[in-house]
C-alpha positions as CSV (number, residue, x, y, z in Angstrom):
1,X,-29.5,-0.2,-3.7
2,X,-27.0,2.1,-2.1
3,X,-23.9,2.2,-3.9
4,X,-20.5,3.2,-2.5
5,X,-20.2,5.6,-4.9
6,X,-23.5,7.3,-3.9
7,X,-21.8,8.4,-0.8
8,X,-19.4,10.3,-2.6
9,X,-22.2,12.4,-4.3
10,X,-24.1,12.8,-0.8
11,X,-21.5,14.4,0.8
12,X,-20.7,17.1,-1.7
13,X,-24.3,17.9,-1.8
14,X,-25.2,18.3,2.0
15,X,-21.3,19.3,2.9
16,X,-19.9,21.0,-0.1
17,X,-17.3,23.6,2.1
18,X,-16.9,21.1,4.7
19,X,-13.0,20.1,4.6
20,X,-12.6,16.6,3.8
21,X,-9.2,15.4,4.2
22,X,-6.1,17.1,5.3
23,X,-3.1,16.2,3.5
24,X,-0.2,18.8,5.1
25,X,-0.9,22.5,3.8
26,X,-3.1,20.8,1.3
27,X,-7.2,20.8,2.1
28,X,-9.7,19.7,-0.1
29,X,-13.6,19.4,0.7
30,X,-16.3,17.4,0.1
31,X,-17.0,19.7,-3.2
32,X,-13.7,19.3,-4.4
33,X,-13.2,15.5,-4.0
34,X,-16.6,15.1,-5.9
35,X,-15.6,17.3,-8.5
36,X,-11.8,16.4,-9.1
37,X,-12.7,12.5,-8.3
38,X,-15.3,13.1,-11.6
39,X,-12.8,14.4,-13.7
40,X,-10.1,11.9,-13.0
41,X,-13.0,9.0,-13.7
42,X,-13.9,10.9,-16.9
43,X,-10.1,11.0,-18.0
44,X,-10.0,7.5,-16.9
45,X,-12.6,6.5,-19.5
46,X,-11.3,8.7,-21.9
47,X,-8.4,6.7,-22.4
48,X,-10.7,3.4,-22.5
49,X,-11.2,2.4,-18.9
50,X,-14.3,0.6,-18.5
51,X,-16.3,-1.5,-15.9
52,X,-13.9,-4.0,-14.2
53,X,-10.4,-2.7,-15.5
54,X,-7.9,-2.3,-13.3
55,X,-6.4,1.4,-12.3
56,X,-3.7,0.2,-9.7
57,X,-1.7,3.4,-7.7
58,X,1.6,3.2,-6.2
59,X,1.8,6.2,-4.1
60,X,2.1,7.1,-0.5
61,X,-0.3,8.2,1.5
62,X,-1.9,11.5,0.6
63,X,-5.1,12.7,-0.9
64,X,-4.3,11.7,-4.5
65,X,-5.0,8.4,-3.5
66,X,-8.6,9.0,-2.2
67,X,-9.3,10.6,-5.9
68,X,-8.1,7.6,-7.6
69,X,-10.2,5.6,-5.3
70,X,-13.6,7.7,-5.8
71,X,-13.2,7.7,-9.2
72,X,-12.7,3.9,-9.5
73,X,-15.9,3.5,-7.4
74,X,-18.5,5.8,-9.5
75,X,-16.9,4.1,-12.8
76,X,-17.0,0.9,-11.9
77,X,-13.1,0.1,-12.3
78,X,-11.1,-1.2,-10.1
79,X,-9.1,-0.1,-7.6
80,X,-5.4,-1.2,-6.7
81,X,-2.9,-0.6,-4.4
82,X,0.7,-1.3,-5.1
83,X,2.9,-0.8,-1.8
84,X,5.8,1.3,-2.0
85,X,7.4,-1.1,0.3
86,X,7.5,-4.2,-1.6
87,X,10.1,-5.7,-3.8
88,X,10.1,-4.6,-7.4
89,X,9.7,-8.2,-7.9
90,X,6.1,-8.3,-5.8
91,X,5.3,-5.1,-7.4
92,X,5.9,-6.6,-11.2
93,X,3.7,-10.0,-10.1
94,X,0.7,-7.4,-8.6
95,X,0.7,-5.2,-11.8
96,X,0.4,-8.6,-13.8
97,X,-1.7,-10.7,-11.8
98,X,-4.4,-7.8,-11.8
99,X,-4.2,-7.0,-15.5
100,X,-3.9,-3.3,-14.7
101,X,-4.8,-1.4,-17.5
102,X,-3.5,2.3,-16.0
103,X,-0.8,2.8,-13.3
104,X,-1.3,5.8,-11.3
105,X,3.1,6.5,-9.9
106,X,3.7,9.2,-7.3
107,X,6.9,11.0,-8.5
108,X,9.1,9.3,-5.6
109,X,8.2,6.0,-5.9
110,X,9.0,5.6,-10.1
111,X,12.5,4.9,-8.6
112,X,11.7,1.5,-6.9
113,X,10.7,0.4,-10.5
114,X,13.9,1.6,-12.0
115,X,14.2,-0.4,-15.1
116,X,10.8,-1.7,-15.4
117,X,8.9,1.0,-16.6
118,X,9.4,0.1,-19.9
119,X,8.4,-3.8,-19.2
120,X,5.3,-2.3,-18.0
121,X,4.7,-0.1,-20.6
122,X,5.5,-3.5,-23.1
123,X,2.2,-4.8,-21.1
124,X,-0.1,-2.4,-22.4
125,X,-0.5,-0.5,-19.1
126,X,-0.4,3.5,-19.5
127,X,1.6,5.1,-17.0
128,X,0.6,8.5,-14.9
129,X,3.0,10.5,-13.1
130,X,1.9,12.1,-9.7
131,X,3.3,15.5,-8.1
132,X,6.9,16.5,-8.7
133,X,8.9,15.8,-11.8
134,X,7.9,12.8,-12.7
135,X,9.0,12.7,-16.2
136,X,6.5,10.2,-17.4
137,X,4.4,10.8,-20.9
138,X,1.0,11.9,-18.7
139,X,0.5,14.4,-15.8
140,X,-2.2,13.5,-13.2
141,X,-3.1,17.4,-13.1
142,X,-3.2,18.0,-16.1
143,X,-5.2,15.1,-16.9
144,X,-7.9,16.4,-14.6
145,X,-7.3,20.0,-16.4
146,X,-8.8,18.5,-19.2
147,X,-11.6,16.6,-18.7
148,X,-14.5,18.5,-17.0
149,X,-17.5,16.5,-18.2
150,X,-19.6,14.0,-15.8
151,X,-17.9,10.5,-15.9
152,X,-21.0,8.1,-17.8
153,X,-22.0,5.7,-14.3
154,X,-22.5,2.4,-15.3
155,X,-24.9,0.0,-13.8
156,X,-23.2,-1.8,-10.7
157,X,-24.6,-4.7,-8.6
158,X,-23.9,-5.8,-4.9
159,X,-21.4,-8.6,-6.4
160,X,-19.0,-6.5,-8.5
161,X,-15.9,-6.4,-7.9
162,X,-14.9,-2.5,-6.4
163,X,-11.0,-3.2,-5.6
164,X,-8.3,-5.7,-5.1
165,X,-6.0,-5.8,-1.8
166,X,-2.8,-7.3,-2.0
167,X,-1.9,-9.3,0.8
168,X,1.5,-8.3,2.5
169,X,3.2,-10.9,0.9
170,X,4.5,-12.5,4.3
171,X,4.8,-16.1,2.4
172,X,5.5,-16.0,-1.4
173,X,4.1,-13.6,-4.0
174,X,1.3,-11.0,-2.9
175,X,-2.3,-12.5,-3.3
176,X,-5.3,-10.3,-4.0
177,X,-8.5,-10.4,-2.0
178,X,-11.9,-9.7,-4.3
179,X,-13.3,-6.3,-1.9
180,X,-16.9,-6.4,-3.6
181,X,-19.7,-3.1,-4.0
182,X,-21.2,-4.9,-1.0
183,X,-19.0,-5.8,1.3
184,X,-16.8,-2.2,1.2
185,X,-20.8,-0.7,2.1
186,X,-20.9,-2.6,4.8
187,X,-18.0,-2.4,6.1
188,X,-18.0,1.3,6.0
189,X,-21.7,1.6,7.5
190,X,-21.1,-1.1,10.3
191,X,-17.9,0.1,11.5
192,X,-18.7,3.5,11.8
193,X,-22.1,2.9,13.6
194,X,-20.0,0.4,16.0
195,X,-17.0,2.7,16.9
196,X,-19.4,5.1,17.4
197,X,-17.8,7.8,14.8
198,X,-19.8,11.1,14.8
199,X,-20.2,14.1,11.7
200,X,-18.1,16.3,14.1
201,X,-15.2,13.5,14.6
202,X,-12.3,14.7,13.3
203,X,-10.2,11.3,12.1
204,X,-6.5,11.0,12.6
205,X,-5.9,8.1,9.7
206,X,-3.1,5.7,10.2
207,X,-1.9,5.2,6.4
208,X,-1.0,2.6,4.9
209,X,-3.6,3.1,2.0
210,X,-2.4,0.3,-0.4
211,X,-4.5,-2.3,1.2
212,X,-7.2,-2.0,4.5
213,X,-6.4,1.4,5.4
214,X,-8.1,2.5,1.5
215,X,-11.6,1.8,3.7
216,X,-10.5,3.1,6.9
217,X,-9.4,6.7,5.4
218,X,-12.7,5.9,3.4
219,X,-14.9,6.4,7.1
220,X,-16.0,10.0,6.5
221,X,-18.0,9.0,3.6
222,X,-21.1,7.6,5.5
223,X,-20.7,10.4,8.0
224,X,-19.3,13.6,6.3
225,X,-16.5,14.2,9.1
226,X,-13.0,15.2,8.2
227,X,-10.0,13.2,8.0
228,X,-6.7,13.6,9.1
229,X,-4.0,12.2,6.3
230,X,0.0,11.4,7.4
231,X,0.9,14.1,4.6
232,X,2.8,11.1,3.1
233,X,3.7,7.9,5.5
234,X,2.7,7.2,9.3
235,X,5.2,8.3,12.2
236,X,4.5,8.7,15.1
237,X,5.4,11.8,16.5
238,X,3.6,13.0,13.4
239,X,1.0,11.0,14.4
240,X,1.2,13.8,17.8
241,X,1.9,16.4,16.0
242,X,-1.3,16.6,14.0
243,X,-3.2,15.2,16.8
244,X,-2.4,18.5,18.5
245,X,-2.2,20.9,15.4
246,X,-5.6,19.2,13.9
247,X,-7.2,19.1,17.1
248,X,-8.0,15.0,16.2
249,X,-10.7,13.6,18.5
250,X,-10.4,9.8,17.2
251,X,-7.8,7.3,15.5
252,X,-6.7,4.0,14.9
253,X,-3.3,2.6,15.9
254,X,-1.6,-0.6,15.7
255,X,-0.4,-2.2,18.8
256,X,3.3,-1.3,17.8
257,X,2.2,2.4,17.3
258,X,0.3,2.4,20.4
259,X,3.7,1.2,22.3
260,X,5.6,3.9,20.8
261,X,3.3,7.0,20.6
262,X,3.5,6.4,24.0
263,X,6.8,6.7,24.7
264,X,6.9,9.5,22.3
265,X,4.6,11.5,24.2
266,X,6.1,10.8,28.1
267,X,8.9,11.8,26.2
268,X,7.8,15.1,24.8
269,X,5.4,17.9,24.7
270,X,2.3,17.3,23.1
271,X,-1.4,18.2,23.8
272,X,-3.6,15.2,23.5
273,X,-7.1,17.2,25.1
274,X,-8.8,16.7,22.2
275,X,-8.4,12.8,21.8
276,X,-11.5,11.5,22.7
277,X,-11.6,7.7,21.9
278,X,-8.6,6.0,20.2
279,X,-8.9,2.2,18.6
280,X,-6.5,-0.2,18.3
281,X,-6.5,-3.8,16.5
282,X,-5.1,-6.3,13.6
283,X,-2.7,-8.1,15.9
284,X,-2.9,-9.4,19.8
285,X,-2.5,-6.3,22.0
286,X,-0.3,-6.8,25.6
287,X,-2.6,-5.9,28.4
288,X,0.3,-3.4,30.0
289,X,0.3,-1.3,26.9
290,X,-3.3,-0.9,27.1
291,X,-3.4,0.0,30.8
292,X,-0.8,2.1,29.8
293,X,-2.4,3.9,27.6
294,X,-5.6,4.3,29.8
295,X,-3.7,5.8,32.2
296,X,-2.2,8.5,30.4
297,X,-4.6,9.2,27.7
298,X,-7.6,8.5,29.3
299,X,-11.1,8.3,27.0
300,X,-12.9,6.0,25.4
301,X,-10.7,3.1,24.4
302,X,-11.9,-0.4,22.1
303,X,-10.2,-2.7,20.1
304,X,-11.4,-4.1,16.7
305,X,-10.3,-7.4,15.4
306,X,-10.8,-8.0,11.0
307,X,-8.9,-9.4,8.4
308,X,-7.9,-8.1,4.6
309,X,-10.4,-11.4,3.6
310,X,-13.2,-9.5,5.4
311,X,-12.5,-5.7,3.6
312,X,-11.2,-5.3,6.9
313,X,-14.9,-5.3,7.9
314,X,-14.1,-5.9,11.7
315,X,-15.3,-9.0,12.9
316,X,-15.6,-8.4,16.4
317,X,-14.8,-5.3,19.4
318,X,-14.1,-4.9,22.3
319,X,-15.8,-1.9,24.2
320,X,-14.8,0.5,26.2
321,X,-17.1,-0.3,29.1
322,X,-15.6,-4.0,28.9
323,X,-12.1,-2.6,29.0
324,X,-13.7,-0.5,32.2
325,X,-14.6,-3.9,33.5
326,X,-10.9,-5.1,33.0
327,X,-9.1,-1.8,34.9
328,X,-11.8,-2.7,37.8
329,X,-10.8,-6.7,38.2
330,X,-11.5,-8.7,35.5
331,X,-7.9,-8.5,33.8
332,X,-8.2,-11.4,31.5
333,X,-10.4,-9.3,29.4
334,X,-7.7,-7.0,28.0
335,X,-6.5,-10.2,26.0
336,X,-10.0,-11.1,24.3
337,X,-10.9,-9.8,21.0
338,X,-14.3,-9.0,22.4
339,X,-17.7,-10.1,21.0
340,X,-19.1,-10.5,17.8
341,X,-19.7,-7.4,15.6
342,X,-23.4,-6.4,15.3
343,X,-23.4,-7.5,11.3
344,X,-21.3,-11.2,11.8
345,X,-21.5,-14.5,12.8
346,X,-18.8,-16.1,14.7
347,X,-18.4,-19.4,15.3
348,X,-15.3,-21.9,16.2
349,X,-14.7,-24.8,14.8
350,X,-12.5,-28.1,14.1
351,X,-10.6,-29.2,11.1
352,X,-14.0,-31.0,9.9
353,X,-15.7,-28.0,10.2
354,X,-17.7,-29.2,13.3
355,X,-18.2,-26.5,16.2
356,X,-16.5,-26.8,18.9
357,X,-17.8,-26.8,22.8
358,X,-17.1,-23.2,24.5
359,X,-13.2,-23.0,25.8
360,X,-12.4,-25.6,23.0
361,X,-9.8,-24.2,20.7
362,X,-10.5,-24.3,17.1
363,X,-10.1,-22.3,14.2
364,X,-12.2,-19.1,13.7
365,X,-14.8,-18.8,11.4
366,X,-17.1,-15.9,10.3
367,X,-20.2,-15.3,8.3
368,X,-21.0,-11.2,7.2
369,X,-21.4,-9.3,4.3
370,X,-18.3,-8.2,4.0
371,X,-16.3,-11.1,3.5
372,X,-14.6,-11.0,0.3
373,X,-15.6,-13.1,-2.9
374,X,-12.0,-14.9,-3.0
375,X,-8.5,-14.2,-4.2
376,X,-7.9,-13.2,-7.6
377,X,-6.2,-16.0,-9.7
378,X,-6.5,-18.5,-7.1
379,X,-8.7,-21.4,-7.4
380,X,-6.9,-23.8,-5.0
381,X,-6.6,-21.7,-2.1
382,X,-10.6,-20.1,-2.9
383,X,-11.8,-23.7,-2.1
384,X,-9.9,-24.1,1.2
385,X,-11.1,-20.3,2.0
386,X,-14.5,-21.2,2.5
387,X,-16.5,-23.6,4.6
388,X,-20.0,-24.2,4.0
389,X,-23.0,-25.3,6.1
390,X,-26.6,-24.6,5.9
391,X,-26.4,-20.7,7.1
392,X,-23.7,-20.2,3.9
393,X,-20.3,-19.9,3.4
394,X,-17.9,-19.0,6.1
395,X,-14.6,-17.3,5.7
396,X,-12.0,-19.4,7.3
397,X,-9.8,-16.8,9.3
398,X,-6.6,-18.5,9.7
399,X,-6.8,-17.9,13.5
400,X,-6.9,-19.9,15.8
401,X,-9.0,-18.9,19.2
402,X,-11.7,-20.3,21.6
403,X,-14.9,-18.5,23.3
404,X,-16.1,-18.1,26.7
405,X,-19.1,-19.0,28.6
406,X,-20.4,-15.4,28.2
407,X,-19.5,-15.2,24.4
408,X,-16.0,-13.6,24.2
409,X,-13.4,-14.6,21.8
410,X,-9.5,-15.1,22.4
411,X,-7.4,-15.6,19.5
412,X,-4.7,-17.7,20.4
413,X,-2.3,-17.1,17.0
414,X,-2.4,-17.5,13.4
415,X,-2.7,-21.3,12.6
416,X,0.4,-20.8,11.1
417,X,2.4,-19.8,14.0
418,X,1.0,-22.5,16.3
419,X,4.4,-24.3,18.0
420,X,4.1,-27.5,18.2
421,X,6.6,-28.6,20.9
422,X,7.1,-32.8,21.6
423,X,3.4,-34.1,21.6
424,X,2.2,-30.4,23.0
425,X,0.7,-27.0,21.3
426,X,1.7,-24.0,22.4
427,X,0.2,-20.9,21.1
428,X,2.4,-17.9,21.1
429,X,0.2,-15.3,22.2
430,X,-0.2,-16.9,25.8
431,X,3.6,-16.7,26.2
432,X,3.8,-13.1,24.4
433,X,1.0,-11.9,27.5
434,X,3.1,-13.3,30.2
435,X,6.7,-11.7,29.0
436,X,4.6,-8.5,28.2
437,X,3.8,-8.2,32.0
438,X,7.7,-8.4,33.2
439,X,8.6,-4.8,33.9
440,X,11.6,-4.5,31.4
441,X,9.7,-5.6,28.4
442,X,9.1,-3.2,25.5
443,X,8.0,-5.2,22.6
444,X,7.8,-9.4,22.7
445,X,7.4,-12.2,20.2
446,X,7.0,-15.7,20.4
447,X,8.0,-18.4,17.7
448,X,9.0,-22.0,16.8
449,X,12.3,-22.6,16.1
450,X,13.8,-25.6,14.8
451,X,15.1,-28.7,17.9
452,X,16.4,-32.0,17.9
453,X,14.9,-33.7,20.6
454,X,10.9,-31.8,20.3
455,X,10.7,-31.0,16.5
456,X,10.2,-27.2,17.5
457,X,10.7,-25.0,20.8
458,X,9.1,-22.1,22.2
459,X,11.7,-19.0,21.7
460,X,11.2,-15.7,22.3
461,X,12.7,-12.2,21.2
462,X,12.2,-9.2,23.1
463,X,13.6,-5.8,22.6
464,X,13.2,-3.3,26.5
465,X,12.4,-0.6,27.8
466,X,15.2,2.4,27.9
467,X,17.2,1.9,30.8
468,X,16.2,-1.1,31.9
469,X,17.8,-4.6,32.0
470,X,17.5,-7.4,32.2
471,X,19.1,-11.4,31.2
472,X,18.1,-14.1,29.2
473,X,17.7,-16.2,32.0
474,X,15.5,-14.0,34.2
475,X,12.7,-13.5,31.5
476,X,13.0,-16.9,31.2
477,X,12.3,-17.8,35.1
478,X,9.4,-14.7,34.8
479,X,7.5,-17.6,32.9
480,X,8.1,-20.7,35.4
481,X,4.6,-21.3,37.0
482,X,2.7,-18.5,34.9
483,X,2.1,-21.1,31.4
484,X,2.8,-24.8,31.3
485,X,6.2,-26.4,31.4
486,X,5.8,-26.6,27.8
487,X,5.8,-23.6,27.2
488,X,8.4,-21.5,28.7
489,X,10.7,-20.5,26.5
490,X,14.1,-23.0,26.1
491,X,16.1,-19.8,24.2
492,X,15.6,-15.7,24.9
493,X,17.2,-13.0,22.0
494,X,17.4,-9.8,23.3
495,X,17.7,-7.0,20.4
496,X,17.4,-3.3,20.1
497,X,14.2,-3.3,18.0
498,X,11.3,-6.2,16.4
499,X,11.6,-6.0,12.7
500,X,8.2,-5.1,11.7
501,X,6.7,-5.4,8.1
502,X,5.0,-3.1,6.2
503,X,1.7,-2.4,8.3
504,X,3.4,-1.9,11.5
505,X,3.6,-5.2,12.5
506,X,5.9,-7.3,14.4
507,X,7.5,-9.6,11.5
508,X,7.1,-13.0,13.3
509,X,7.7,-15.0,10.1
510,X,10.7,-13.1,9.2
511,X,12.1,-13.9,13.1
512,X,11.0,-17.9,12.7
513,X,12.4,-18.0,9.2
514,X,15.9,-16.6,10.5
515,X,15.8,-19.7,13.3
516,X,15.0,-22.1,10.5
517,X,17.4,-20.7,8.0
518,X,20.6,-20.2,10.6
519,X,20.2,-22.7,13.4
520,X,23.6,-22.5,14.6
521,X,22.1,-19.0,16.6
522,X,20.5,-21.7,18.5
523,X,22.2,-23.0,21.8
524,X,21.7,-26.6,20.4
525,X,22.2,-25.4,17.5
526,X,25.9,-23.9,18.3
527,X,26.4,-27.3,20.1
528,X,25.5,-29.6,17.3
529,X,27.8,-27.7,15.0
């Protein structure tokens, strides 16, 4: 049984010189990350970390974090994330709910716990200060200094738990998702064999390594090719910047950071030659940012679609040759998710569980290997996570979505930003990919806000394009004829900029929650009052 940990050890024997990760000035190969991921896991169980405790790490993103997660993986412990973006309040919950038994603290995030260090501390967890003055009672170097003897490997199986990913916390507290030995294998070995990522790639990582993007800067162990780090947090015109200095030949990009490198770089000075394929996935893509991007970038171009609950073990892509057949005439392509991945099954289905007839919509269900085993601490929402028939159990994805007669998928929205207008549904996403098309638009989002009359209806907030305009009204008449009567929206905000959450996303429940919570922003809403 191949463990991920025996990746680690592969690497550094067939590609001990070959540089690993980039973080900045900072390099460190294959050799090194063996070797100094060693000595952190022997330290580790020096000071009584065994098989299933928790080592959590609140840090941004640079090669540190890779250590801490190689050493967790060849000792069996397991690996947290705490986001330097969240509340002190979800940061407190996630160190308690995981029982973290060591907390790993960068030296510029121990302010965002302020005056909680010594709660933690009261807990039992033993605190280690990263880079910088820190101040705290242990040093991460020097922790490493001391401890040059092989970690002790215990025995693992397929069903142990390797890490815990916090969700982003969109509706209450954080919830962690079980990533087991298995399913972060898989994940690693199928998405790298389906993007097509080579030994010679060079990888431009995206960040965020608190959660998914752990695996994703994880690629170049089941390939040995180097990978890129932000040198601390994702922006995009460093995202340019080290494309050109690093000479990057692949990356993944959210559909946000796809909209604005490209400004960026019409804007700018940059050498992309060396880009030779770029991904993009985790939320509904607008078809003119991708033709966009095709047309100024060029390459290979696919999108993945995967949730945390699947170790971000993407469920399904769309290729570049069916993105070729959208530029040549078949447009509605650009707004499917694509086809099932190579190691899932897909299948949609009603609230009973029953699957649906093709161009029914239904609620997405998948069956793979990398699905997680539940969330941690909750039994309630573990048996409505699951659906079972005779092939196993199924993740339930919380999307919503339908297939074609030649097996593609189209998400339609999260189930829980369905709208549901008088006695209709609208989904959001159909609305977003008519808005996206009107010339003006930069960034678009759809959601329900509260009526009188309908229960909900359809409103949309857009942010344009520099120098253009445009009215409430006319974005509104853009829709008329293009989605039902239903669904055009009754209210258009125009702002400078989407809020967007920690992973790059546009905050949609942070835009329906301001509706709900202040009506009166509403026309009707201004009338009732």
């Amino acid at each position: 049984m191949i463990l991920p940990r025996d990746f680690v050890r592969r690497c550094a024997t067939s590609y001990p010189d070959k540089v690993a990760f980039v973080d900045g000035a900072l390099r460190r190969t294959w050799g090194q990350m063996h070797e100094r991921s060693d000595r952190l896991a022997s330290a580790l169980q020096a000071m009584g970390v065994g098989k299933g405790d928790v080592v959590a790490i609140l840090a941004h993103d640079h090669v540190e974090v890779l250590e801490h997660w190689f050493a967790c993986i060849k000792i069996g412990a397991v690996r947290v994330g705490v986001n330097w973006r969240y509340a002190p309040r979800e940061m407190l919950h996630l160190i308690h709910d995981c029982a973290a038994k060591v907390l790993i603290v960068q030296d510029n995030c121990l302010p965002l716990l302020g005056e909680h260090l010594d709660t933690i501390r009261a807990a039992g967890v033993r605190l280690v200060g990263l880079r910088g003055g820190h101040g705290l009672e242990i040093d991460y170097e020097k922790l490493l200094a001391g401890h040059n003897a092989r970690p002790t490997l215990p025995a693992l199986t397929d069903d142990d738990i390797i890490g815990i990913s916090y969700t982003s916390g969109t509706t209450g507290l954080p919830k962690g998702a079980l990533w087991t030995q298995r399913s972060v294998r898989e994940c690693l070995l199928h998405t790298n064999l389906q993007i097509g990522l080579r030994h010679e790639d060079v990888f431009l990582s995206p960040g965020s390594t608190a959660g998914v993007g752990i695996v994703l800067n994880s690629f170049g162990l089941v390939n040995g090719m180097r990978m890129v780090l932000p040198g601390g947090d994702f922006s995009a015109v460093g995202w340019l910047e080290l494309l050109q200095a690093e000479r990057a030949t692949t990356s993944i990009l959210m559909p946000t950071l796809l909209q604005r490198v490209l400004e960026l770089y019409k804007a700018g000075h940059y050498d992309a030659s060396s880009l030779r394929q770029i991904v993009y996935g985790s939320e509904p893509t607008r078809p003119p940012v991708i033709r966009d991007w095709h047309a100024t970038f060029g390459g290979e171009i696919m999108q993945i679609y995967g949730l945390t609950e699947s170790t971000g073990g993407w469920l399904s892509f769309l290729r570049h040759e069916d993105h070729l057949r959208a530029f040549a005439g078949e447009p509605q392509l650009l707004t499917s998710c694509g086809k099932p991945a190579l190691h899932v099954d897909l299948s949609i289905r009603d609230a009973d569980g029953r699957a649906l007839p093709t161009g029914e919509v239904g609620e997405l269900w998948a069956l793979t290997d990398t699905n997680i085993a539940g969330y941690l601490n909750r039994p309630e929402e573990n048996a409505e996570l699951f659906g079972h028939d005779e092939h196993g159990a199924w993740l339930r994805c919380n999307d919503l979505g339908k297939m074609d007669e030649r097996g593609y998928y189209y998400l339609t929205d999260r189930k829980k930003f369905m709208i549901i207008s008088g006695a209709f549904n609208v989904f959001p996403v159909v609305v977003e990919n008519v808005l996206a098309e009107h010339a003006a638009i930069r960034e678009c989002a759809v959601v329900g806000a509260p009526h009188p009359e309908w229960g909900e209806a359809v409103v949309a907030v857009v942010s344009l394009r520099d120098g253009a305009t445009a009215t409430p009204q006319e974005l509104i008449d853009f829709c008329r004829g293009k989605v039902g009567k239903w669904e055009v929206p009754k209210y258009v905000q125009i702002v400078p900029d989407l809020p967007k959450g920690g992973t790059h996303k546009i905050a949609k429940h942070q835009l329906r929650e301001g509706f709900r919570q202040h009506p009166d922003t509403l026309p009707w809403g201004r009338e009732a009052g």
